[in-house]
N, CA, C and O of each residue as an XYZ file, in Angstrom:
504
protein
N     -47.117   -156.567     51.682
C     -46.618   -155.817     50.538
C     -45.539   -154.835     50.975
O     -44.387   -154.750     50.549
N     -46.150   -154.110     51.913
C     -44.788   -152.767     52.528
C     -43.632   -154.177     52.857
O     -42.501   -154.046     52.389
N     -43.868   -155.145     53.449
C     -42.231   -155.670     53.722
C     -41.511   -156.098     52.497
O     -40.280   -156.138     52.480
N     -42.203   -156.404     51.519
C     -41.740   -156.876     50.516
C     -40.943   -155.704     49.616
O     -39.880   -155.985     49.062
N     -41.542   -154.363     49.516
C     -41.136   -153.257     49.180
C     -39.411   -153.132     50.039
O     -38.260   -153.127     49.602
N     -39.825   -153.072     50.993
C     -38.589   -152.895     52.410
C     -37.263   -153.942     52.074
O     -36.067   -153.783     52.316
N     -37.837   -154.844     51.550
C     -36.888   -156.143     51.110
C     -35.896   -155.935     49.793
O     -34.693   -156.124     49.610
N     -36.976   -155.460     48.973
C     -36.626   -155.060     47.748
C     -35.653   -153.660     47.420
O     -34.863   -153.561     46.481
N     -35.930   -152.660     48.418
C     -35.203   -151.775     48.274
C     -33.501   -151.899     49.178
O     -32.467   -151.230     49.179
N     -33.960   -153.071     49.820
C     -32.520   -153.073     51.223
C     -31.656   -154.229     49.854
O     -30.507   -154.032     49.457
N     -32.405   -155.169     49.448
C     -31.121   -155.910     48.645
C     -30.864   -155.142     47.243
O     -30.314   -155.948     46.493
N     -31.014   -154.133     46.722
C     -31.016   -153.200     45.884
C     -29.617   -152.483     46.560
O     -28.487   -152.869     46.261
N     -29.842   -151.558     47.363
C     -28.763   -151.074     47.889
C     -27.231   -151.955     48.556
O     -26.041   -151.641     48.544
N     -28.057   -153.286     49.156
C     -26.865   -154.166     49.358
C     -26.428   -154.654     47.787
O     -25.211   -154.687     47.605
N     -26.859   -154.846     47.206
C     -25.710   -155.243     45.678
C     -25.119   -153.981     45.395
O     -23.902   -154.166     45.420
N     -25.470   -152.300     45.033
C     -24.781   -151.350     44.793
C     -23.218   -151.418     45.747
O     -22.031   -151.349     45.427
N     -24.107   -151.624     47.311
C     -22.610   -151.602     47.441
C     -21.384   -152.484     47.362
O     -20.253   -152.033     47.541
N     -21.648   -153.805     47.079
C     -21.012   -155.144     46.995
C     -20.139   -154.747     45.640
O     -19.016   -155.236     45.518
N     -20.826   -153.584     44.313
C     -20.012   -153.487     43.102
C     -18.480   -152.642     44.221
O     -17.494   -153.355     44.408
N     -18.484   -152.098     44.449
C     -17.413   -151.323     45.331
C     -16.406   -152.212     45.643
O     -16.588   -153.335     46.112
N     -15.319   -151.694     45.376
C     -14.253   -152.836     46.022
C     -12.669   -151.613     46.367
O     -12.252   -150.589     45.826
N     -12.340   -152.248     47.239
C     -10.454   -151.316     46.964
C      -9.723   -151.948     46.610
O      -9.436   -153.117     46.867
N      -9.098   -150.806     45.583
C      -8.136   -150.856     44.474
C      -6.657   -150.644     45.479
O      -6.697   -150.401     46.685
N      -5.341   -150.805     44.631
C      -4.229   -150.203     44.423
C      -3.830   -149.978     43.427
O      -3.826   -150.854     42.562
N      -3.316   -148.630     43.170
C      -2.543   -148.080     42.196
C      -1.818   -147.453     41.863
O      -2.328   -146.466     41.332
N      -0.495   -147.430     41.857
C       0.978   -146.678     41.891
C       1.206   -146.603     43.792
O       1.673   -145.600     44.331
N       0.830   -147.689     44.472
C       0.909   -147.634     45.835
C      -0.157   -146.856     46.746
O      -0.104   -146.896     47.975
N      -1.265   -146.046     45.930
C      -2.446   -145.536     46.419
C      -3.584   -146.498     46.669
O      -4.094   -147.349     45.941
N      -3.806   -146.159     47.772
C      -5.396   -147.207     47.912
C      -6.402   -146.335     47.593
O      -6.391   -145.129     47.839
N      -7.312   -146.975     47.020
C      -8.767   -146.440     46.693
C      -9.566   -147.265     47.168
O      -9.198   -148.341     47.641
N     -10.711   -146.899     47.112
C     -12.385   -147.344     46.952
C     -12.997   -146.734     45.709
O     -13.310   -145.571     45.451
N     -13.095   -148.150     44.833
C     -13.377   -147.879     44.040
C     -14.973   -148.149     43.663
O     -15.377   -149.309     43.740
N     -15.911   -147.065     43.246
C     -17.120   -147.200     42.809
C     -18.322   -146.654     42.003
O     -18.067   -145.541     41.542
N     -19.745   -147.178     41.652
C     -20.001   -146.192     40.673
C     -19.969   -144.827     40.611
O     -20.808   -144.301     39.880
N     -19.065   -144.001     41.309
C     -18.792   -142.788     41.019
C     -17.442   -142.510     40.813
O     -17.090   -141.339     40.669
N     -16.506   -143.575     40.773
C     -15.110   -143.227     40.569
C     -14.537   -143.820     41.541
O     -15.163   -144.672     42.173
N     -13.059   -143.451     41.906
C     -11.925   -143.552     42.384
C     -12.063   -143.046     43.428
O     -12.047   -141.833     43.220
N     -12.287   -143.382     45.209
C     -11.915   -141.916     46.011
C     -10.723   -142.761     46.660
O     -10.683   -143.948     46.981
N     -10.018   -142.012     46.721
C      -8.700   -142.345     47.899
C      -9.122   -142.807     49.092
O     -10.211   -142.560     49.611
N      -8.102   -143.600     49.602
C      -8.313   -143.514     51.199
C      -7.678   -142.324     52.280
O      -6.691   -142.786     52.852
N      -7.851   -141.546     52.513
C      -6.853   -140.662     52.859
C      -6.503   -140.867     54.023
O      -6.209   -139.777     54.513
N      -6.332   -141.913     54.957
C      -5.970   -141.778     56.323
C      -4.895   -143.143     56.078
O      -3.888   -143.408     56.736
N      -5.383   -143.782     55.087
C      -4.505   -145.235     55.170
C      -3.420   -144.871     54.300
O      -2.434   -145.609     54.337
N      -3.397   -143.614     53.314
C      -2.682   -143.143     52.454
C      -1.571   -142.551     53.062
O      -0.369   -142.723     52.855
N      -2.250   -141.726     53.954
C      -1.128   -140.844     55.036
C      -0.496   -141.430     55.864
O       0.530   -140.835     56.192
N      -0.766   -142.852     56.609
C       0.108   -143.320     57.285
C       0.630   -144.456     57.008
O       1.167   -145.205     57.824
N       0.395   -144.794     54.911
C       1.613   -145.455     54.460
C       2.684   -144.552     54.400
O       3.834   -144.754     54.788
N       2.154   -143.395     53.808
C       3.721   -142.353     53.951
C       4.488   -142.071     54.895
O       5.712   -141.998     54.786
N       3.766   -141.860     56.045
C       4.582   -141.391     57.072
C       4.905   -142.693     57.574
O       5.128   -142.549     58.776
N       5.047   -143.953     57.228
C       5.633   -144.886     57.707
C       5.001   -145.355     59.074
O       5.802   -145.837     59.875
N       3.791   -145.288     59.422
C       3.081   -145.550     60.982
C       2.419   -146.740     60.550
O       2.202   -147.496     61.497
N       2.005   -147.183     59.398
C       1.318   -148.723     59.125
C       2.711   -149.775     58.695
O       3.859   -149.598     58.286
N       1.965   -150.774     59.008
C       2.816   -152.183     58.406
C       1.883   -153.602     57.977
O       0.935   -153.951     58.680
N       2.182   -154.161     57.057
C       1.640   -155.278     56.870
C      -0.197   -155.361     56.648
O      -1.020   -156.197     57.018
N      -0.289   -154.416     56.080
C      -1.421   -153.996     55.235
C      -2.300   -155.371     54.280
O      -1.595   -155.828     53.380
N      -3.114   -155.745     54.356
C      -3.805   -156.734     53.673
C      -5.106   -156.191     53.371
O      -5.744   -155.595     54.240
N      -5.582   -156.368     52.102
C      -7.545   -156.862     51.811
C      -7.614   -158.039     51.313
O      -6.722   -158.755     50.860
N      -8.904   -158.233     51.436
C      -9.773   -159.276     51.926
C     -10.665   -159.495     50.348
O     -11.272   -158.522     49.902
N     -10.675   -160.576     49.726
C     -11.688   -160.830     48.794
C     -11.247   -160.221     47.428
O     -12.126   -160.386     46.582
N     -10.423   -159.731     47.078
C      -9.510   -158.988     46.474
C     -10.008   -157.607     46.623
O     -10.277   -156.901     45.651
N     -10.094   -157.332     47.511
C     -10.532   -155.743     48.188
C     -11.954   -155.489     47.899
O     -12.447   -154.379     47.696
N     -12.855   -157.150     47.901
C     -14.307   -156.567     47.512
C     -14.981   -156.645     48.547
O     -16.185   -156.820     48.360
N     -14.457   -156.541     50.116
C     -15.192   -157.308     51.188
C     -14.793   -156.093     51.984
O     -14.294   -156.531     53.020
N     -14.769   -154.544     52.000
C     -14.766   -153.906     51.860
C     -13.989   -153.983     53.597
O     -14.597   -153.362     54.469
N     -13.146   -154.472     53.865
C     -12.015   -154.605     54.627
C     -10.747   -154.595     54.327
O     -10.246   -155.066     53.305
N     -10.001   -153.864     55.529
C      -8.295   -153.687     55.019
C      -8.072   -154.653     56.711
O      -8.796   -155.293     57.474
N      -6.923   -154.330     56.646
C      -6.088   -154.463     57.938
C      -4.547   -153.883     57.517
O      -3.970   -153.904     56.429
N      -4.027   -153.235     59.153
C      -2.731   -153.516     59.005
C      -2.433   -153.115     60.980
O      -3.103   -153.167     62.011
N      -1.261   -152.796     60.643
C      -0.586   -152.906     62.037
C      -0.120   -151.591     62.378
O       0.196   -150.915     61.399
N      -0.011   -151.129     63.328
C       0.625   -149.592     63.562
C       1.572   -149.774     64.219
O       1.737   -150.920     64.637
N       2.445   -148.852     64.528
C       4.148   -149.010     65.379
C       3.933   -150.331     66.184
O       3.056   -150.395     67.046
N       4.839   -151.500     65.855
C       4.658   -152.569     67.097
C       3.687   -152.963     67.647
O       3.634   -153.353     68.814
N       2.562   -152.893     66.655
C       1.367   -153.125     67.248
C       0.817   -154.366     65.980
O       1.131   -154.679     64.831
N      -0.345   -154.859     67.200
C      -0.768   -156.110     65.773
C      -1.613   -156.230     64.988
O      -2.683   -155.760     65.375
N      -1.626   -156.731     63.870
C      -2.661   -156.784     63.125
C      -4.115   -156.391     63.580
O      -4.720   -156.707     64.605
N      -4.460   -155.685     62.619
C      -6.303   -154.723     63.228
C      -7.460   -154.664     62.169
O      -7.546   -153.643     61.488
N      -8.331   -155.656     61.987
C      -9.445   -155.011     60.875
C      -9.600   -154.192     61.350
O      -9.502   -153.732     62.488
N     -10.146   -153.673     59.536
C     -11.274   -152.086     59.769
C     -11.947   -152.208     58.807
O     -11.415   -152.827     57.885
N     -13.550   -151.629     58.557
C     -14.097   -151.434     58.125
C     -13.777   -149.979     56.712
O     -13.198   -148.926     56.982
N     -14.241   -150.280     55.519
C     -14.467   -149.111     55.038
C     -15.498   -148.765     54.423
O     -16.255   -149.567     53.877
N     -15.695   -147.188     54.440
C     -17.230   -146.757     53.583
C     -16.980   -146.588     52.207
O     -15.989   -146.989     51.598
N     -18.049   -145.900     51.710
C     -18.100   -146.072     50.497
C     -17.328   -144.474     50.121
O     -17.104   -144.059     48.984
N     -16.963   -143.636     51.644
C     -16.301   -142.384     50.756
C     -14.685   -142.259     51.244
O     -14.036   -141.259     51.550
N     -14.276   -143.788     51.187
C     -12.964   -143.548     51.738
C     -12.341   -144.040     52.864
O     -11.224   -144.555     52.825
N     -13.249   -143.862     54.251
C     -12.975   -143.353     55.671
C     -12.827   -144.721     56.242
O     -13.816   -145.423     56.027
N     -11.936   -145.255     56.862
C     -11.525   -146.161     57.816
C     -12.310   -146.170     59.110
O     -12.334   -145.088     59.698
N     -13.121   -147.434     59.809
C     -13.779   -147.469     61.061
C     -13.106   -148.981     61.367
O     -12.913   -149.931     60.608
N     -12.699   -148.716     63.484
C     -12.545   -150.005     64.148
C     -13.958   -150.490     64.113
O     -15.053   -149.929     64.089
N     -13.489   -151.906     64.119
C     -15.053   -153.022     63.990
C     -14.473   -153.905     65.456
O     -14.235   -155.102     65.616
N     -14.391   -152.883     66.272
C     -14.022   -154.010     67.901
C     -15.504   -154.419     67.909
O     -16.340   -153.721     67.335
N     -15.862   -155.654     68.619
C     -14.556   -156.532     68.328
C     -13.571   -157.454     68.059
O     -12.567   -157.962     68.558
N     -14.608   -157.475     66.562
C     -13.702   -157.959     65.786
C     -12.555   -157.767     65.157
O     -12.135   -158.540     64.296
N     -12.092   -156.954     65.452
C     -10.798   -156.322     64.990
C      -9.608   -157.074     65.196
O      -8.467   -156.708     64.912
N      -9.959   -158.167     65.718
C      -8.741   -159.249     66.179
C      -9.188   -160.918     65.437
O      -8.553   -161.961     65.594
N     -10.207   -160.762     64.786
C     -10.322   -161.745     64.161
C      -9.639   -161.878     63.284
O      -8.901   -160.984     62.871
N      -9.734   -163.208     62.713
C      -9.120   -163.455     61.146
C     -10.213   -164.095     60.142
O     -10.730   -165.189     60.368
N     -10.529   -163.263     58.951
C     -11.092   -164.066     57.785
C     -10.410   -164.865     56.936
O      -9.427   -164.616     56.237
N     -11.227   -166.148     57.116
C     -10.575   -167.509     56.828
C     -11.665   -167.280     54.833
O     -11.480   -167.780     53.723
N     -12.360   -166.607     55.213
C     -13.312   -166.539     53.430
C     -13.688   -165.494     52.918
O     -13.774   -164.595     53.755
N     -14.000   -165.150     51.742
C     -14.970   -163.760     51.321
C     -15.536   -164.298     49.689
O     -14.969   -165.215     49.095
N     -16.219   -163.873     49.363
C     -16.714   -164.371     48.212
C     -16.983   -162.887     47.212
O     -16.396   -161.840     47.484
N     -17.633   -162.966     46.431
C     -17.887   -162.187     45.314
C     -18.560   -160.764     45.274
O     -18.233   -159.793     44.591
N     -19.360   -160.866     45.983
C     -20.211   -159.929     46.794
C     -19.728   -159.211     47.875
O     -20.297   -158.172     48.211
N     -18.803   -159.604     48.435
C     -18.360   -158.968     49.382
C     -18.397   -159.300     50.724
O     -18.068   -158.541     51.635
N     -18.932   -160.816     50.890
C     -19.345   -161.342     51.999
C     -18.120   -161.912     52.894
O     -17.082   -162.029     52.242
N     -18.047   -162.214     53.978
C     -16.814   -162.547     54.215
C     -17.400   -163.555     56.202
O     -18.245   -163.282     57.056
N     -16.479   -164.538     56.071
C     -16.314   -165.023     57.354
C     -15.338   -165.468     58.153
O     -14.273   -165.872     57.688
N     -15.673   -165.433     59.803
C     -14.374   -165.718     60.194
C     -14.141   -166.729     60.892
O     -15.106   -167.433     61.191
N     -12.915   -167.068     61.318
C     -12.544   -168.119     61.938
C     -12.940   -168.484     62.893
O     -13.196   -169.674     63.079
N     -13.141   -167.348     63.983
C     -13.611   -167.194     64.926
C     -15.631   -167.402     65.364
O     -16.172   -167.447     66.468
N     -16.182   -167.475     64.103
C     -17.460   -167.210     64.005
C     -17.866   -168.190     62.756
O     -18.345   -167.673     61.748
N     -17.656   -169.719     62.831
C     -17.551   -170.228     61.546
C     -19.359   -170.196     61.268
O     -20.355   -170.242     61.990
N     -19.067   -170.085     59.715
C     -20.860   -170.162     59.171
C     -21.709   -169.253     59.352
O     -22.932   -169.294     59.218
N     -20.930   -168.285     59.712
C     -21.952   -166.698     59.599
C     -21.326   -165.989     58.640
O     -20.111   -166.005     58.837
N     -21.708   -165.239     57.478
C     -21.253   -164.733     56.780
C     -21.483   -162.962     57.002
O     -22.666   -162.622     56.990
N     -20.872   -162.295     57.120
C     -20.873   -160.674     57.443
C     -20.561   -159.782     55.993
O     -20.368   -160.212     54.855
N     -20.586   -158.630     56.411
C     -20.598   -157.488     55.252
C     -20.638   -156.678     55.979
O     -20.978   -156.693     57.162
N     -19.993   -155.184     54.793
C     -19.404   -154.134     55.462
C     -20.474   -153.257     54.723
O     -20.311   -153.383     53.509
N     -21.301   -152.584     54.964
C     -22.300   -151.517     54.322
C     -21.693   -150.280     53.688
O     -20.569   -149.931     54.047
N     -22.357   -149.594     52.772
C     -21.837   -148.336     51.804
C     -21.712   -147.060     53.343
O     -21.879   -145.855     53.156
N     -21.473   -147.512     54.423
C     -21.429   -146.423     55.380
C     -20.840   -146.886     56.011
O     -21.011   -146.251     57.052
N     -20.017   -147.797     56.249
C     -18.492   -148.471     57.147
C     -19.378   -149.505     58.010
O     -18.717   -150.402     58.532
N     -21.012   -149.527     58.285
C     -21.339   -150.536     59.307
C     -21.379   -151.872     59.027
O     -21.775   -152.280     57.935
N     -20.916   -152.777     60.121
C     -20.843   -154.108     59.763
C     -22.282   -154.985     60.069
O     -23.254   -154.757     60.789
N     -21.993   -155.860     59.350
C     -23.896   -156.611     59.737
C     -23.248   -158.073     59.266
O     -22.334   -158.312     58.476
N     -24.109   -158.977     60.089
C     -24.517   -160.407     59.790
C     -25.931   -160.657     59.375
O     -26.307   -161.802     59.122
């Protein structure tokens, strides 16, 4: 019974965070979720200051991954939480997702037939 409880409350919280996805809007990125809009503020600041390039999400931003590139540097997943904040996922950070689905699930090229997710706290899990 307690595991079943344990079960019940972990896929409860994994669908809350799967509603979450990032937005763009007027060139702002968000994370968007049941509490609103929060910015990204680190991916925000270094679209302005011109230090990112070639910026992508994943799943239409429901797989709660970005990427981009910094000065001459190459393409990099990252993880995001649910309040904004950008985390490296070395190391995978050099992979490529070839899928993501609805929920937020996503897999890679590198790892075919495992499907991963990014948690309401930036951690990644299979």
């Amino acid at each position: 019974m307690k595991t079943f409880v344990i079960l019940l409350v972990l896929s409860i919280l994994l669908s809350a965070t799967a509603n979450a996805k990032v937005i763009i809007s007027k060139d702002i990125y968000y994370i968007e979720n049941k509490n609103g809009n929060i910015p990204l503020l680190s991916v925000n600041t270094m679209i302005k200051e011109k230090s990112i390039s070639k910026i992508g999400l994943y799943g239409n931003g429901s797989a709660h991954l970005i990427s981009f590139a910094t000065k001459n540097g190459p393409v990099k997943l990252y993880s995001i939480d649910e309040k904004g904040f950008t985390y490296s996922i070395e190391p995978f950070a050099s992979y490529h997702v070839t899928s993501t689905d609805q929920d937020g699930k996503f897999e890679f090229k590198e790892v075919p037939k495992r499907k991963y997710y990014i948690d309401a706290k930036g951690f990644f899990f299979y």
